[in-house]
LOVO-350954 format. One record per atom (N, C-alpha, C): x, y, z. Coordinates in steps of 0.02 Angstrom, whole numbers, plus 50000, padded with zeros to 5 digits. Each point is the difference from the previous one (the first is absolute). Layout:
N
XYZ ...
//
This chain:
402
488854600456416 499765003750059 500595002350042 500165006450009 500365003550050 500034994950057 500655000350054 499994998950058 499685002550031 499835008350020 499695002050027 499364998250005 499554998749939 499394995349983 499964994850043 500454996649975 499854991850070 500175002150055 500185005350032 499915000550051 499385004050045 499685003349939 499495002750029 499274994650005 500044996449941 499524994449996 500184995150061 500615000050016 500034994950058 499365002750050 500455008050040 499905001450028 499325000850002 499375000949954 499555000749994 499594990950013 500324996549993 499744993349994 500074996350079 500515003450040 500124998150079 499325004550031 499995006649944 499345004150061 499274996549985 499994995949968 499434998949973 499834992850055 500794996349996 499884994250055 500375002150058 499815004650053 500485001950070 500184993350030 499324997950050 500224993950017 500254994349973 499794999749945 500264992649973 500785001250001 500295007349957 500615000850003 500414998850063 499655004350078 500485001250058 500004993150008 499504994849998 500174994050050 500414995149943 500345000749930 500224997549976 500905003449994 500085004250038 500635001950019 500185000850081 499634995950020 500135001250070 500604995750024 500304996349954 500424993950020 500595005449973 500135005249964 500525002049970 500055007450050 499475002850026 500035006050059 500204996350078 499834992949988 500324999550085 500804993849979 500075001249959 500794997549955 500535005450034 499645005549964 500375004249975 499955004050082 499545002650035 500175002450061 500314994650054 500064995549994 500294995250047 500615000349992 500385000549934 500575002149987 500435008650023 499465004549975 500295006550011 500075001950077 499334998250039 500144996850076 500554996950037 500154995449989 500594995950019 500525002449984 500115002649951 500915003749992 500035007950009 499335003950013 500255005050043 499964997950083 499774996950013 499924998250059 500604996450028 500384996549946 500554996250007 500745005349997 499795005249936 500555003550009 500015005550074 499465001850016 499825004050064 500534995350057 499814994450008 500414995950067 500785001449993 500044997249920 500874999950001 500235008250008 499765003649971 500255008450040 499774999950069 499454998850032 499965001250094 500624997550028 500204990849982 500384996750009 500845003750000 500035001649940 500865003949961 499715005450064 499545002750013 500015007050040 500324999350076 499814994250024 499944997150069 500624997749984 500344997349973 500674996250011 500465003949985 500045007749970 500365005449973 500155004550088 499604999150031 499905001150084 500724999250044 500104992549960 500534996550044 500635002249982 500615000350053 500825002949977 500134994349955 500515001349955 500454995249973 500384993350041 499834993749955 500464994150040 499575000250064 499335000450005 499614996650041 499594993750008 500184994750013 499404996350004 499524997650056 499914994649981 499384998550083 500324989749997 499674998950069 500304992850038 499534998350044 499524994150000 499504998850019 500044991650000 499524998250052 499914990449995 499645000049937 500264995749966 499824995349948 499104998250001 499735001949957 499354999150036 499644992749964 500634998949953 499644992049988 500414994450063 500205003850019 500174994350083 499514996850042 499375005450001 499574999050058 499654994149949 499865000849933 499504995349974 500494994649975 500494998050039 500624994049977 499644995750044 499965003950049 500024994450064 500544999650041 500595005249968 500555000350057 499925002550044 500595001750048 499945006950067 499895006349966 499635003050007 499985005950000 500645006649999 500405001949968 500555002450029 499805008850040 500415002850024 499975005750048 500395004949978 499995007649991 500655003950001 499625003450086 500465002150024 499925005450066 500525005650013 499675002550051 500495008249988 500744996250026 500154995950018 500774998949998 500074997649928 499994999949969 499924996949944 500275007249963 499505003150002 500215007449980 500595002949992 500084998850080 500645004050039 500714995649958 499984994749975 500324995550007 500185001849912 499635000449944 500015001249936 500285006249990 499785005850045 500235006549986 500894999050013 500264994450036 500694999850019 500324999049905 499674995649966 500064997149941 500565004949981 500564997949960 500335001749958 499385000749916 499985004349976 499695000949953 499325004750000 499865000550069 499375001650008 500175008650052 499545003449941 500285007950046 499355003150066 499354996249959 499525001850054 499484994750009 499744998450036 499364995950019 499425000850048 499305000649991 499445000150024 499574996750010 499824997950059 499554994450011 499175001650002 499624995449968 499095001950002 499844995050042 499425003150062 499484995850027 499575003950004 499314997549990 499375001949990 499634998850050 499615004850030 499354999050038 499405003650005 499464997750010 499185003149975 499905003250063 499855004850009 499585003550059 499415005949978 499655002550065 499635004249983 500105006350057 499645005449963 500015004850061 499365005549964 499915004450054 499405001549981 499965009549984 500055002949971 499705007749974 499315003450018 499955002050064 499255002750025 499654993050023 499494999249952 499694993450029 499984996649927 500415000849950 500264995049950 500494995150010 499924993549990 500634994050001 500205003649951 500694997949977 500454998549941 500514997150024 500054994249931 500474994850017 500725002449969 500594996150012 500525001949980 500574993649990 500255000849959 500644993249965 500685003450022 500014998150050 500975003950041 500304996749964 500675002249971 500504997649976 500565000050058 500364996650053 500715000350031 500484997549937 500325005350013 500574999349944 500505004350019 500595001850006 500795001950007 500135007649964 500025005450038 500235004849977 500585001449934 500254995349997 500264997349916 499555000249946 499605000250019 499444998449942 499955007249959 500225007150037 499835004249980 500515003449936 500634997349996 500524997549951 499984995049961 499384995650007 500064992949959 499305003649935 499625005450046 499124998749967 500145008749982 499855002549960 499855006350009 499285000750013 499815004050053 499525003050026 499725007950002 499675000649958 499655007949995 499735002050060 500225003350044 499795000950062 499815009750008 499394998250022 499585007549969 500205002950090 500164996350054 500175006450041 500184995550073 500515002550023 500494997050064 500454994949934 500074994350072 500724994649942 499764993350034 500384994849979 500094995349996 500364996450085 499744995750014 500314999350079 500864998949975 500464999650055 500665002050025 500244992250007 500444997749994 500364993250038 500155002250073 499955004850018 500215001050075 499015000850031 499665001549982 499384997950018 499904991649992 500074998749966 499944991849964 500504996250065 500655001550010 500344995750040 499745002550100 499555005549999 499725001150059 499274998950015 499914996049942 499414996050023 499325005349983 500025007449976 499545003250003 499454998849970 499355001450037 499224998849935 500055005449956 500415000349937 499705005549962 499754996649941 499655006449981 499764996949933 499875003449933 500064999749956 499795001349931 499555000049943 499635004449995 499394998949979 500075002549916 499374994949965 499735004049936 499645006350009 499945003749942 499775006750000 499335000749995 499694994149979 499094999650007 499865001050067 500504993950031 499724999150089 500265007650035 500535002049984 500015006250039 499765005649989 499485003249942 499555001749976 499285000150029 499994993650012 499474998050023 499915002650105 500574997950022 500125000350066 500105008050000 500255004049969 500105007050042 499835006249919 499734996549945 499915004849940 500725000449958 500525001350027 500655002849968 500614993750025 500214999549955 500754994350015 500165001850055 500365009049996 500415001150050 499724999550081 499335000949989 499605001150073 500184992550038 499934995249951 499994993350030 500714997850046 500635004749974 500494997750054 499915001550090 500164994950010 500135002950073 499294994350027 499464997749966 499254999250037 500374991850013 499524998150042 500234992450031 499334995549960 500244994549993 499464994849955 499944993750081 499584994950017 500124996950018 499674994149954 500514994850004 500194996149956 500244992050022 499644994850018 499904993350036 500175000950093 499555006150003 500195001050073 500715004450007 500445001149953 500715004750019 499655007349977 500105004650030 500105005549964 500605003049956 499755002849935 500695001549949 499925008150006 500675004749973 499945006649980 500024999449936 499815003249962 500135002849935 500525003449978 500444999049991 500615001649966 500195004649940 499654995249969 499905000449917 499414998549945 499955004249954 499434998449957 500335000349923 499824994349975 500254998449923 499315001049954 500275000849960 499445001249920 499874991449992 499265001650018 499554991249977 500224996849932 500024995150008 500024996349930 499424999549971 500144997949952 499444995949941 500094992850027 499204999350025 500274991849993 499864994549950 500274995250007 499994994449951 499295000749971 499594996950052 499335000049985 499575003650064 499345001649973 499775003050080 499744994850039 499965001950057 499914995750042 499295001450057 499494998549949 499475001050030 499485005450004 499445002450039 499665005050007 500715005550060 500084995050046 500365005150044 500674998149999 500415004850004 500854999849970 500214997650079 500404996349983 500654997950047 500525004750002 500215004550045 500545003949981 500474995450019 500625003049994 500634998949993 500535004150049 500384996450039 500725003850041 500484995749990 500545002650021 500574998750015 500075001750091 500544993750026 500405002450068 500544997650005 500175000250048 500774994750003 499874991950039 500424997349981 499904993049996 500044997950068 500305005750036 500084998050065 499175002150046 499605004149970 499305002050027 499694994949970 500154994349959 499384992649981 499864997650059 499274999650018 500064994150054 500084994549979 500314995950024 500044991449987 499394995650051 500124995249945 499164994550001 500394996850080 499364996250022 500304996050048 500444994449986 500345000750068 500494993449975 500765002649959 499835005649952 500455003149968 500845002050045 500334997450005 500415002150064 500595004849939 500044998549924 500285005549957 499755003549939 499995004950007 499585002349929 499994997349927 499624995649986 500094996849919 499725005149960 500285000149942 500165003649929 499434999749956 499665002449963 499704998249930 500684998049957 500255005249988 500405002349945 500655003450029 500405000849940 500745005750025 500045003149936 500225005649993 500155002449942 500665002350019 500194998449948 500745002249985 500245002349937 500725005750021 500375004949949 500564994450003 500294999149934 500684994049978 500315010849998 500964998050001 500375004250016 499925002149913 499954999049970 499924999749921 499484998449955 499555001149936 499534999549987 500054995349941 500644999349989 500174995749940 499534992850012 499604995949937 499614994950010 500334994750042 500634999049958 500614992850028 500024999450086 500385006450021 500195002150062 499345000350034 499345000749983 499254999650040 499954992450005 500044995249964 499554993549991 500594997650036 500915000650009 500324997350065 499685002050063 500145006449995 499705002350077 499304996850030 499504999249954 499284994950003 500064994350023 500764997149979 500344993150017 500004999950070 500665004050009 500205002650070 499514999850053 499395004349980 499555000550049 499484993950020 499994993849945 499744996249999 500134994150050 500784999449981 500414995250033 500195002650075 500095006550018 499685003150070 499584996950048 499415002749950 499364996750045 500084992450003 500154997449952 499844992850016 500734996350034 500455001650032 500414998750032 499855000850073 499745008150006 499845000850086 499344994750007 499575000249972 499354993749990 500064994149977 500464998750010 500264992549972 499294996849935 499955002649957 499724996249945 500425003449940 499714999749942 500264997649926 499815009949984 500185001449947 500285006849985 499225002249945 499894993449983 499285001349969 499575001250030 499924998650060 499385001550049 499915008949999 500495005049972 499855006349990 500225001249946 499345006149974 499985002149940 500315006349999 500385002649955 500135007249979 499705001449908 499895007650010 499945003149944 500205008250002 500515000649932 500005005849994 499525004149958 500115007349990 499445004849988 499874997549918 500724998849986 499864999149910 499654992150006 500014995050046 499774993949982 499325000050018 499735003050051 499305004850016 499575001749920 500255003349966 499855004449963 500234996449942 500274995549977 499854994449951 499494994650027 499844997350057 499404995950009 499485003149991 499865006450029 499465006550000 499764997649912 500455002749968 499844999549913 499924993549974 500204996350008 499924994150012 499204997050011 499825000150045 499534999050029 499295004549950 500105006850017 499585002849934 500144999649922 500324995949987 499994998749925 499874992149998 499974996650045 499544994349996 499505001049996 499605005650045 499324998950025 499625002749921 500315005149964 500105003149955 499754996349939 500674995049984 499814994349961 499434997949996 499824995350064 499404998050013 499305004349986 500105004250035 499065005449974 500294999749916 500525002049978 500025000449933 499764992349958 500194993950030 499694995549946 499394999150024 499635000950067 499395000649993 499405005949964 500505003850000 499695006949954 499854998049927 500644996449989 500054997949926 499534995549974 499744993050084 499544997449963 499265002449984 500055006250049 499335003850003 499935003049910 500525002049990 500085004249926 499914994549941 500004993949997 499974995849965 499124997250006 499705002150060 499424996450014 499525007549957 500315004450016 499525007849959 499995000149941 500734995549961 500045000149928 499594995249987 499984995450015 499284993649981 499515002050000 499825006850065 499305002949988 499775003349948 500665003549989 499955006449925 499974995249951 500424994249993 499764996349949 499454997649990 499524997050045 499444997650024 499565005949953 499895004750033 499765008149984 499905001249936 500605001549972 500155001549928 499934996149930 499874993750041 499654994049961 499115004549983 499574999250074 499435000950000 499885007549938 500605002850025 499885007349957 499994998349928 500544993549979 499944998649910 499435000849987 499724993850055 499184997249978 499575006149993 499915004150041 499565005750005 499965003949934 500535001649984 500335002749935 500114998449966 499984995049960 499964997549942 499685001949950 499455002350028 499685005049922 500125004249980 500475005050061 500415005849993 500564998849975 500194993649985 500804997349982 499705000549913 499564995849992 499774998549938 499885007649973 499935006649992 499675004949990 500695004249980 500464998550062 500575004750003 500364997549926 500054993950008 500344995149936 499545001349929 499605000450006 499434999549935 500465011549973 499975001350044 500335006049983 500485002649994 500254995450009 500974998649967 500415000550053 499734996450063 500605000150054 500354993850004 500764999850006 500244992249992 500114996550044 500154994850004 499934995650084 500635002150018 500395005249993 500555000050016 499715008650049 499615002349973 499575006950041 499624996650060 499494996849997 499704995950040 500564994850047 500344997349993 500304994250024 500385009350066 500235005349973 500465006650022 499535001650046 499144998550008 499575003350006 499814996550067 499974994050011 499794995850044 500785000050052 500494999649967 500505000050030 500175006550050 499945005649970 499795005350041 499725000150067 499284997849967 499544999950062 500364995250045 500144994849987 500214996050061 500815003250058 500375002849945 500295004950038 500025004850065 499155002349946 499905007550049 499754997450054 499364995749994 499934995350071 500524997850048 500534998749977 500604997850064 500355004750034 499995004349938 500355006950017 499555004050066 499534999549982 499275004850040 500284995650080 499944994049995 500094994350072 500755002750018 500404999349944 500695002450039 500085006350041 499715004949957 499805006450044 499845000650055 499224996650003 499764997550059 500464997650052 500244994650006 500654996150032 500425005550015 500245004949970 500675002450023 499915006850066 499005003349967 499955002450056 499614994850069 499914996450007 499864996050043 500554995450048 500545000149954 500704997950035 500285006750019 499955006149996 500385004850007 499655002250071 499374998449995 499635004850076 500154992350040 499914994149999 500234996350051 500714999150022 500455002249970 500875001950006 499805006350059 499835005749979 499785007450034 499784996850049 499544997250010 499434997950072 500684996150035 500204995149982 500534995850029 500595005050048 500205003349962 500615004349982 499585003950077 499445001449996 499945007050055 499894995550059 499704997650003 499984994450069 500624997950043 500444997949935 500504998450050 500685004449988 499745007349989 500465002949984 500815000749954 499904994049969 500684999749942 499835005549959 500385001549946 500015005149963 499544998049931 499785001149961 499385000149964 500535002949939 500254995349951 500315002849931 499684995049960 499755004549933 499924996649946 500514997049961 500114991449981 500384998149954 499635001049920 500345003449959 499934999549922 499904994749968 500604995950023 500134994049940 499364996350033 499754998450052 499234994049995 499745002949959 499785005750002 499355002549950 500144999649942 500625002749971 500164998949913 500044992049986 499834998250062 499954990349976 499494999849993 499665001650059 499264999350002 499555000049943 500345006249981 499595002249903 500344996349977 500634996749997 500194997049952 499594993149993 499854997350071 499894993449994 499314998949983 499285007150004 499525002550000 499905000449916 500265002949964 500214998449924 500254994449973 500384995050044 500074994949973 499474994750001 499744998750067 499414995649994 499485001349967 499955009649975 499294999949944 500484996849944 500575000649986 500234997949921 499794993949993 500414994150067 499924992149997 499344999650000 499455000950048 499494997250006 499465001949948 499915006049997 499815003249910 500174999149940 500614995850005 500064997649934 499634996149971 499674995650014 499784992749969 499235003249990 499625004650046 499395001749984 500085006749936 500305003350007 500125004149919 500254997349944 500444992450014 500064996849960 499234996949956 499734997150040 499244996449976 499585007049981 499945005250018 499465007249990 500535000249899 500655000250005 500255001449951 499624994949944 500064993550030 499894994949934 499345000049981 499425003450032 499354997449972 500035001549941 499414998649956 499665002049917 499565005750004 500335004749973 499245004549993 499514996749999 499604997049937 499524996850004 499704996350040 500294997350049 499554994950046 500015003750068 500515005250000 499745006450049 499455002349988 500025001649955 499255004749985 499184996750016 500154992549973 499554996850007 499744998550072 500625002450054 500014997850086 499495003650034 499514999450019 499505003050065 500124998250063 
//
């Protein structure tokens, strides 16, 4: 019997059992999309990720408290804008920018909208590249005069006056200060979305943060910093440098702050998604092992069914080596049919993923040529042993089977 033959008899023998077939590959369609899912979805992050850290100048990194400090049980450590002032002196270090964060709201007609201020250092605009669709970026001579300006995404200034450019010049008020608008940058993609209603996003200068009570100096999130050189060696001293800094003016230990550069960013980044990776993958795998038991399960019941058709084919000169080709097939095309299944069902939840939170949406090749591969392999393994037994019957006691 032709290949083509067993494959049409398969195919004719799945239409005959729909359901019995779909719910006996359902362990090999959510295998197989759990897989094609997870590594476009995985490769999507590590390009957003490479995209976002490609942003930053050369020989930049970042310097922050240690955040397994707070769950030590030690002091807490601090950076503050002297702190700043004090690193930028650094031999090694050509620029530095300080982040503090604060939540406010302000209102558009008789709409709230909330907003995530960034105070951060007119440095920043040499450390980050910024697509800025119209005006600029605040001044260090605004920044050292204390001015409210501010910097907006291009959704929110869109939103406030229709056009980027319209939005310069309008005043926001913002924890009780009023800000001008300065500047409007091209919105990001963010990580993930954040909700029914968006949080926008600004920038000001660190000197327009209000400080909490009690605050008598501005404390830091973070600092980012340019090393005079981008070379790895000359970054991870300067990381030193800045470490042993902070923890000298703060009298504690040099561990209490963390640094990372863009390339050590962007090896944890991958890192991190090729664990998670792994993981859906051996749970995928055990899913694909639980579908082949079914097809085996299945393809058993099908001997039985057929057996008189086994006995008939044989009585007419087919050899268990046609039959044994014949059953083997079918169990194939069944995994194959589920793999299919799986690859478009992992491909539209990658897409759905992908548009939500705006990463980029690329198909990887190599899952899917696995996918079939591994989709063909579990009909081979698990179909073997039932075309094996369809091969061995006797004509004769087939025939005799009702």
């Amino acid at each position: 019997m032709p290949i083509w033959e067993s494959v049409l008899v398969a195919l004719d023998n799945i239409r005959a059992h729909k359901l019995r077939s779909f719910l006996t590959i359902i362990g090999v369609v959510i295998g197989v999309a759990a897989v094609i899912t997870v590594v476009n979805i995985g490769q999507a992050g590590k390009t957003f990720i490479a995209g976002e850290l490609e942003r930053y100048a050369d020989g930049v990194f970042i310097v922050m408290p240690n955040p397994s400090a707070a769950s030590s049980g030690s002091i807490v450590p601090e950076i503050d804008v002297v702190d700043l002032e004090r690193l930028r002196r650094l031999s090694g270090v050509r620029a530095a920018a300080g982040f503090r964060s604060f939540s406010a709201e302000t209102r558009i007609g008789k709409e709230s909208v909330r907003f995530n201020v960034t105070g951060t250092s007119a440095e920043l605009a040499r450390l980050q590249s910024m697509a800025m669709e119209a005006g600029r970026f605040f001044t260090a001579s605004e920044e050292r005069a204390g001015q409210q300006v501010l910097v907006v995404e291009s959704d929110f200034a869109e939103r406030l006056s229709g056009t980027s450019a319209a939005a310069i010049g309008r005043r926001l008020t913002l924890g009780g200060k009023s800000y001008r608008i300065v500047g409007v940058y091209r919105s990001d993609r963010a990580l993930f979305s954040v909700g029914e209603k968006k949080v926008f996003a600004a920038y000001a200068p660190l000197s327009a943060v209000p400080k909490l009570e009690g605050e008598s100096v501005l404390r830091l999130e973070s600092v980012l910093l340019q090393a005079s050189s981008a070379d790895e060696e000359f970054l991870k001293k300067t990381a030193e440098t800045v470490r042993k800094e902070l923890a000298k003016r703060h009298r504690t230990e040099e561990n209490q702050y963390f640094t990372q550069t863009t390339k050590e960013a962007e090896r944890q980044v991958n890192t991190v998604f090729g664990t998670l990776q792994t993981i859906i993958g051996s749970i995928a795998g055990i899913s694909l092992a639980v579908g082949g038991i079914g097809v085996t399960n299945i393809m058993l019941v099908s001997v039985t069914e057929r057996t008189r058709e086994i006995g008939i084919r044989k009585a007419i000169g087919a050899s268990p080596g046609v039959i044994m080709t014949m059953f083997l097939i079918e169990a194939i095309v069944l995994c194959l049919i589920g793999g299919i299944l799986g690859m478009g069902i992992g491909l539209f939840g990658a897409f759905v993923f992908s548009h939500f939170t705006g990463w980029p949406f690329s198909i990887s090749w190599w899952p899917i040529l696995l996918s079939v591969g591994f989709s063909t392999g579990v009909g081979v393994f698990f179909g073997l042993y039932p075309a094996n037994k369809a091969s061995r019957l006797q004509p004769i006691e087939s025939l005799r089977y009702e």
